[in-house]
Every structure is written in structure tokens, then in C-alpha cells.
C-alpha positions in Angstrom: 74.0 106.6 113.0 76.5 109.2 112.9 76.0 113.1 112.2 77.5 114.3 109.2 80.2 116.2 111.0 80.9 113.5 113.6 83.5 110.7 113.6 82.1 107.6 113.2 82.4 105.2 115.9 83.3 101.4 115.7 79.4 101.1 118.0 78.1 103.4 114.1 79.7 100.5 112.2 78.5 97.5 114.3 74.8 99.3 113.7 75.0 99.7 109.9 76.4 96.2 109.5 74.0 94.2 112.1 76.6 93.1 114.3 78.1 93.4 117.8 81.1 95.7 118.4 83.4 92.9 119.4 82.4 91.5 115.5 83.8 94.8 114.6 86.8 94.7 117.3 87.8 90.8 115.7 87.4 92.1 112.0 89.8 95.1 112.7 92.4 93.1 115.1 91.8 89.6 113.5 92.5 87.8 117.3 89.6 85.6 116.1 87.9 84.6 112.9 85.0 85.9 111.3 83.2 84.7 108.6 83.2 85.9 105.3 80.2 87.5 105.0 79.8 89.1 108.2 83.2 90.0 107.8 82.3 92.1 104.4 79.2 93.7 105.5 82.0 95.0 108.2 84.0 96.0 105.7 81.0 98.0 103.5 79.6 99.4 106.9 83.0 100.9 107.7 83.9 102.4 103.7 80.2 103.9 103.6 81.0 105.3 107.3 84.4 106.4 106.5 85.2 104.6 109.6 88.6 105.4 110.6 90.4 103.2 113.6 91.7 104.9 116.3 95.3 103.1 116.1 96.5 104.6 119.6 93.5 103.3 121.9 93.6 100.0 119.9 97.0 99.7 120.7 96.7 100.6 124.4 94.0 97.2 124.4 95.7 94.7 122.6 99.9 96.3 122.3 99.4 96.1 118.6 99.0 99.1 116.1 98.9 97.2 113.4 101.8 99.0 111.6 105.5 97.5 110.5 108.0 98.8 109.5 110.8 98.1 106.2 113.6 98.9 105.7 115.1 98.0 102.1 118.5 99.5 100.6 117.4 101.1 97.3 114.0 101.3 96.7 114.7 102.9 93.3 115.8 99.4 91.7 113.2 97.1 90.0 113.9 94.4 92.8 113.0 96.5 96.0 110.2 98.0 94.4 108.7 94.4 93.2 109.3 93.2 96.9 108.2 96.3 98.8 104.6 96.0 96.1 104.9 91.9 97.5 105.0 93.3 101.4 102.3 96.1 100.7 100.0 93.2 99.2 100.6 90.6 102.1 100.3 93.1 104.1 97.0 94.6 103.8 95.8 90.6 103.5 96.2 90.7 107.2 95.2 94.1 107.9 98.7 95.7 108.4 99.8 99.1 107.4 103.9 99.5 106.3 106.5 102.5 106.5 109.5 101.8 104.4 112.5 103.9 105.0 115.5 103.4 102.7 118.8 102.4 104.0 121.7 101.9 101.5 123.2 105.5 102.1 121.9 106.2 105.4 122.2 102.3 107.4 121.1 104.8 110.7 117.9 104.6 109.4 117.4 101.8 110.6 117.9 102.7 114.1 114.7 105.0 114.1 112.5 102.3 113.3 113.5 100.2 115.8 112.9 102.9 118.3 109.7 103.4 117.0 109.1 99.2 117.5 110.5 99.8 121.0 108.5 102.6 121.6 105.0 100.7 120.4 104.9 103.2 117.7 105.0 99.9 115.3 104.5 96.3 115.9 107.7 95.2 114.7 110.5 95.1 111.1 111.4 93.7 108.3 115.3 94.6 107.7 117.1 94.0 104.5 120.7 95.4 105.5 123.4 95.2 103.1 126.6 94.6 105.8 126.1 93.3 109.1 128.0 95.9 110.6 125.9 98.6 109.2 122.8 97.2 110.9 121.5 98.0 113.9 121.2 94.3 114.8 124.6 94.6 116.2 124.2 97.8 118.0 121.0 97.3 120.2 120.8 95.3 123.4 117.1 94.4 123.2 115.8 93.7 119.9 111.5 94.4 119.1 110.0 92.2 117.0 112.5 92.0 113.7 112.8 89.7 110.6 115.9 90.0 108.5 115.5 89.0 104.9 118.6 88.4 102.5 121.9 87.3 103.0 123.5 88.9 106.4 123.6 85.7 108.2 123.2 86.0 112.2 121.2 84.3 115.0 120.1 86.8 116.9 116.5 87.7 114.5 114.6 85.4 112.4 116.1 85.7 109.0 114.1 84.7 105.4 116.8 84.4 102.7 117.7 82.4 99.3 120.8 80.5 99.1 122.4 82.7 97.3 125.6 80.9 97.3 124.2 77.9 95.5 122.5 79.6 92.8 124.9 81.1 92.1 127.1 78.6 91.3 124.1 77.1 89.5 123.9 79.3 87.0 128.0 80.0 86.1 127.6 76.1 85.5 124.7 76.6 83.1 126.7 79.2 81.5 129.5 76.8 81.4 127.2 74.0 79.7 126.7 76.6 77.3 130.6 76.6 76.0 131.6 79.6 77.8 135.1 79.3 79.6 135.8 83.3 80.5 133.0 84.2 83.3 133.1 87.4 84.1 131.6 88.1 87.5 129.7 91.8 87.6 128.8 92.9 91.1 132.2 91.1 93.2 135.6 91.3 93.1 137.9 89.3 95.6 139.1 92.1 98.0 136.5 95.6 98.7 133.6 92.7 99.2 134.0 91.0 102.0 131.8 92.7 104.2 128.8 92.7 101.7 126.8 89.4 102.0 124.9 89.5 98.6 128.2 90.3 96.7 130.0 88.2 98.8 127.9 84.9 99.0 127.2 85.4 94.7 130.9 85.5 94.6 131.9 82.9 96.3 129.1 80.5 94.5 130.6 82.3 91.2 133.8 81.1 92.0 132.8 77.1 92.9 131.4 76.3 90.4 135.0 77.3 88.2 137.1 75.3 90.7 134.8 72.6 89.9 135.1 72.6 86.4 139.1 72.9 87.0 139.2 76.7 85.2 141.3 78.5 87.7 139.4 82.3 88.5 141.1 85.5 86.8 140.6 88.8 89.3 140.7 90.3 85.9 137.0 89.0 85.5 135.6 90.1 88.3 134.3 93.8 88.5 133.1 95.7 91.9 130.5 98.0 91.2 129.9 100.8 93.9 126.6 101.4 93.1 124.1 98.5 92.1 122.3 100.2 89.2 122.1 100.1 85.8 124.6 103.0 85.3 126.7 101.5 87.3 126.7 98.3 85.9 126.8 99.9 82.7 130.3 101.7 83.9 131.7 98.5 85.2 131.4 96.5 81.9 133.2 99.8 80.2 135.7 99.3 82.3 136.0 95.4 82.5 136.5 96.3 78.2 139.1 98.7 78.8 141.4 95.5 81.1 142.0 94.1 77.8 140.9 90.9 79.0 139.2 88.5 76.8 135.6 86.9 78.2 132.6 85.4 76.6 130.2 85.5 79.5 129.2 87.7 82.4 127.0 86.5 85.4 125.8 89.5 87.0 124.8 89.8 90.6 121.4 91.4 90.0 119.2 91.8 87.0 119.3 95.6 87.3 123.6 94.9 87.0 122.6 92.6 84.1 120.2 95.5 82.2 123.6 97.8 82.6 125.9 94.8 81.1 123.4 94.2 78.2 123.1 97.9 77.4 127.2 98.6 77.6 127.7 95.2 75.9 125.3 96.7 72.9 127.2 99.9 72.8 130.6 98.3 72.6 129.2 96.3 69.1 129.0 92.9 71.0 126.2 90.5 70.4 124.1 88.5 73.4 124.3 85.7 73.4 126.1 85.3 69.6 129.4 86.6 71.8 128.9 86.9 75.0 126.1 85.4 77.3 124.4 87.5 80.3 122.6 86.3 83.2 120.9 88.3 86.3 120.0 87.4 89.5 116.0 87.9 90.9 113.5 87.5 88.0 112.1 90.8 88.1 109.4 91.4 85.4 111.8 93.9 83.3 113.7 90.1 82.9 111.8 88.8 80.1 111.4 91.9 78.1 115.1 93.0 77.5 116.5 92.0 74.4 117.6 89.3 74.2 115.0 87.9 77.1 117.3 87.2 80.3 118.2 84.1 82.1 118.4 84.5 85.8 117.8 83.2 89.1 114.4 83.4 90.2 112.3 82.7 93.6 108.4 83.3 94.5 108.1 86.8 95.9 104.9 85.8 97.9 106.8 82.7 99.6 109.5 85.0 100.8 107.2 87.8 101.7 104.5 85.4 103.2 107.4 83.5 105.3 109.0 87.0 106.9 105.4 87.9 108.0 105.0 84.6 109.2 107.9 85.1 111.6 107.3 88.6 112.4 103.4 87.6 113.4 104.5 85.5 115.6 107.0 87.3 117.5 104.1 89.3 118.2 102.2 87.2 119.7 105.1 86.3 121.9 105.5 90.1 123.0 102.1 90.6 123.5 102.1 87.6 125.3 104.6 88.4 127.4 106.3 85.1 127.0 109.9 84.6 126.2 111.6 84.7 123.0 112.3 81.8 121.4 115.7 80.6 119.4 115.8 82.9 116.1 114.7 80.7 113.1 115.9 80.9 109.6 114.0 79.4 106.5 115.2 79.4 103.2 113.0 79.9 99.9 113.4 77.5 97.2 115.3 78.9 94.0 115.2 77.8 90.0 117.0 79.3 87.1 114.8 80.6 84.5 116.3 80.3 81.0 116.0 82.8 78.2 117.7 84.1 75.4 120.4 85.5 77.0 122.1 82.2 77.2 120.8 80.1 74.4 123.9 80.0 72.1 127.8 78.7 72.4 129.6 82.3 72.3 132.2 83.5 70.2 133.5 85.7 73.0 135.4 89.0 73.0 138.9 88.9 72.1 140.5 92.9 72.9 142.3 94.1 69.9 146.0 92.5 69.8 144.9 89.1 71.4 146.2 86.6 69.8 
């Protein structure tokens, strides 16, 4: 057993809990199963031991330290924050510590942890960059393990995304079954976008579904915002009031942008969905508390999570294995539109002062 002032050993834990070191080793690594029982009197021997791994020497065995890093744009917004608690979860299910680093202001970011990956200071990433040309996908020869999830298509890492194109056009047409015919579109306009996949994609799914309901798209309606928060959606439905432009919906790209439109659309004396119908994009939990209750676009957090760790894992095993890459895979997570309040009425619309 160990002295009081001694670090305990993995040999210390294999002696409380009854087992072998190598039970220990496999229970820390998970290269092969154990069963559940054994596996928790590991688990109880190490917390009473306050057993601590020594990362480096495991990693100098086995060219794994069980760490990845993540890299997500803003991890203020209620989005990144219910995704990064999703990768933290997942995570720890398979014994993996995560650094997050943030990346909307600083895209270089993203460069240190892939040094750190190349280095062997991590096992590999998760990437959610906002513009391909920001990321350092396009800027490094030889790529550690990486998963991108989100939009920014390539083929050069395994990617996890949501059609984000489709859904959106799924849910202008619901908003179009609804009665509305002046869509506003918060989070894209046609030119400033391009390069941004989200806005882009959202966009461009914002705009089929008008073409296919023969309404011809008014640049009018569709508002940039700089900054995807609420303020900043908040700003960009003041200032889509001051065009002068009548509308009786707005599908925003986000349901932070849709919290902003809801509270600026409250200020300005409109009514949702009486006037004007809101909908967000993500399902975050804030969704179905606002008033009214939000329609949006939602997707299961633990499939997307679960599928970017499922293509990172393995990537490991292919660098530890020293076999050659494969062809970068992409899988996409099934979508649905949830439907609230927010879009449960046939809107009067706003009509500026002077309309006709």
C-alpha cells in the first residue's frame, strides 16, 4: 500500500482492487475489455488511492495520451456550450480528457493544437471552423488525427455535419405553409457571405425553398450580422425595420440570432407569431422557454458528438498502427423541425409607416 506522502502506483491500485496491473493498464487505456465489476473495483481502488496516471509514460507505451483537443468558434453562445458539455460527456465515457480553445477571432488557434497533435502532446481534434480559408486544414502538409464538424465541406478530414442546406429550406417552407410570403433571412445576405459555410449553406436552402414556391427573393430581406449573438441579432432586426421594407416572417440562422429577433421584434411593439413568425436553427434548451416557445431545426447532440469520436478513434488506431490513412469519410446526422409557438398562427405582418 502506499505511504501517505507517496504517489500511488498503478502496482498500489491492482493491490487494493485484487487484480493484475495489466487489469489496471486495460481499464485506463481500454485496448481490451473488462468487465464491469472488475472494472469498478478499479475505479474505487484508484479514487480511494488518489491514483493519478502518468499521461507521458503511458503515452511513450501505447502513442496515446488520452487527451483531444476542440476547437469551436464562440464558446460563449448557447450552441457551443450545449455541444462542448455533449463532447465533455462522450468524452469521459471513453476515458478521454478535452482542451477547447476558441477560434472565431483568433482562426490561428487552431494551428497550436494541431502542433500539439503532431507533437503527441494530444491524440488528435475536433475542428469546427467557420471559413475554410481560415482553417488550418488548408495550411498544413500532414494532417494528425482531425474530425471537422459543421458545414466547411472538404476531403481531406473526416467531417460530421447536418444538411444544413436542406433544413433550411425545410423550415422557410413551413413558414410558408403558415401564410407568410415576406421571409426575412437573419444571419445571410447575398454578397459579404460567401466564404462562410453555415451562413452560406442556410442561405442558399433559405432561398430554394422561395424559388420553389415562385416568390422571387428581395436582398432587402436578407440581413448580415457580424457577430452571431443575441445583440447582434438584436441590431440586425433594428436595422432590417429601419429598410422600410414590409415582412411577416424571419428565419434566423441560429437560435441565439432568433432570441435577438424575438427580443428586437418585442421592443419594436410587434407580436410573434400574431405578426410576424420566428424560427432558429439548433434546438438549444433556451428554445422552448422563450416566449412565444421557438420553432427550429433540431438534431441529436449525442449522434453528432458520438459520430466525430467515432471517426477520430479510429484514426487513432490507424496512427498507432502505423497503417495508412484511409479516404476521409463524411456522415451526415439526421435533422427534424421542432414546432412551437413561434410559428403557430397566419401573420398579419409589418407594414413600415407609408406602405400602402
Amino acid at each position: 500500500m502506499a505511504s501517505p506522502r507517496s504517489r500511488a502506483t498503478m502496482k498500489d491500485v491492482a493491490a487494493r482492487a485484487g487484480v493484475s496491473p495489466k487489469t489496471v493498464s486495460n481499464v485506463l487505456t481500454g485496448a481490451v475489455a473488462v468487465r464491469e465489476g472488475t472494472r469498478e473495483r478499479v475505479q474505487a481502488a484508484m479514487d480511494e488511492l488518489d491514483f493519478v496516471p502518468n499521461l507521458s509514460a503511458r503515452g511513450l507505451r501505447n502513442g496515446r495520451t488520452g487527451i483531444i483537443g476542440v476547437a469551436l468558434p464562440d464558446l460563449a453562445t448557447a450552441f457551443s456550450a450545449d455541444l462542448a458539455h455533449t463532447i465533455v460527456e462522450q468524452a469521459h465515457e471513453r476515458g478521454l480528457a478535452v482542451q477547447f480553445e476558441e477560434t472565431a477571432a483568433e482562426p490561428e488557434r487552431e494551428h497550436d493544437l494541431v502542433s500539439r497533435a503532431r507533437t503527441h502532446l494530444i491524440d488528435g481534434l475536433i475542428l469546427n471552423p467557420v471559413r475554410l480559408e481560415d482553417s488550418v486544414i488548408e495550411r498544413v502538409d500532414h494532417l494528425p488525427p482531425v474530425v471537422l464538424i459543421g458545414e466547411v465541406e472538404q476531403h481531406r478530414a473526416d467531417r460530421v455535419y447536418v444538411d444544413s442546406r436542406v433544413a433550411s429550406r425545410e423550415i422557410t417552407e413551413h413558414m410558408l405553409s403558415r401564410g407568410a410570403r415576406r421571409v426575412a433571412a437573419l444571419g445571410g445576405a447575398v454578397r459579404g457571405q460567401e466564404g462562410k459555410a453555415t451562413a452560406g449553406l442556410r442561405l442558399l436552402g433559405y432561398l430554394d425553398a422561395l424559388r420553389d414556391a415562385g416568390l422571387e427573393a428581395d436582398p432587402q430581406l436578407q440581413v448580415g450580422v457580424e457577430q452571431w449573438t443575441i445583440g447582434g441579432a438584436a441590431a440586425a432586426v433594428e436595422e432590417l425595420l429601419t429598410r422600410q421594407v414590409p415582412f411577416d416572417a424571419v428565419v434566423a440562422f441560429t437560435d441565439t440570432l432568433a432570441f435577438g429577433a424575438l427580443h428586437a421584434l418585442h421592443r419594436a411593439g410587434l407580436r410573434v407569431p400574431e405578426d410576424v413568425l420566428v424560427t432558429g436553427f439548433d434546438d438549444v434548451e433556451h428554445a422552448a422557454f422563450t416566449l412565444p416557445p421557438l420553432t427550429t431545426v433540431a438534431f441529436t447532440r449525442t449522434d453528432y458528438v458520438s459520430a466525430a469520436l467515432d471517426l477520430l478513434s479510429a484514426r487513432f488506431e490507424e496512427r498507432v498502427g502505423r497503417r495508412d490513412d484511409g479516404p476521409s469519410q463524411a456522415v451526415v446526422i439526421p435533422h427534424r423541425l421542432v414546432l412551437r409557438e413561434s410559428t403557430q398562427g397566419t401573420p398579419a405582418g409589418y407594414v413600415p409607416t407609408g406602405s400602402p
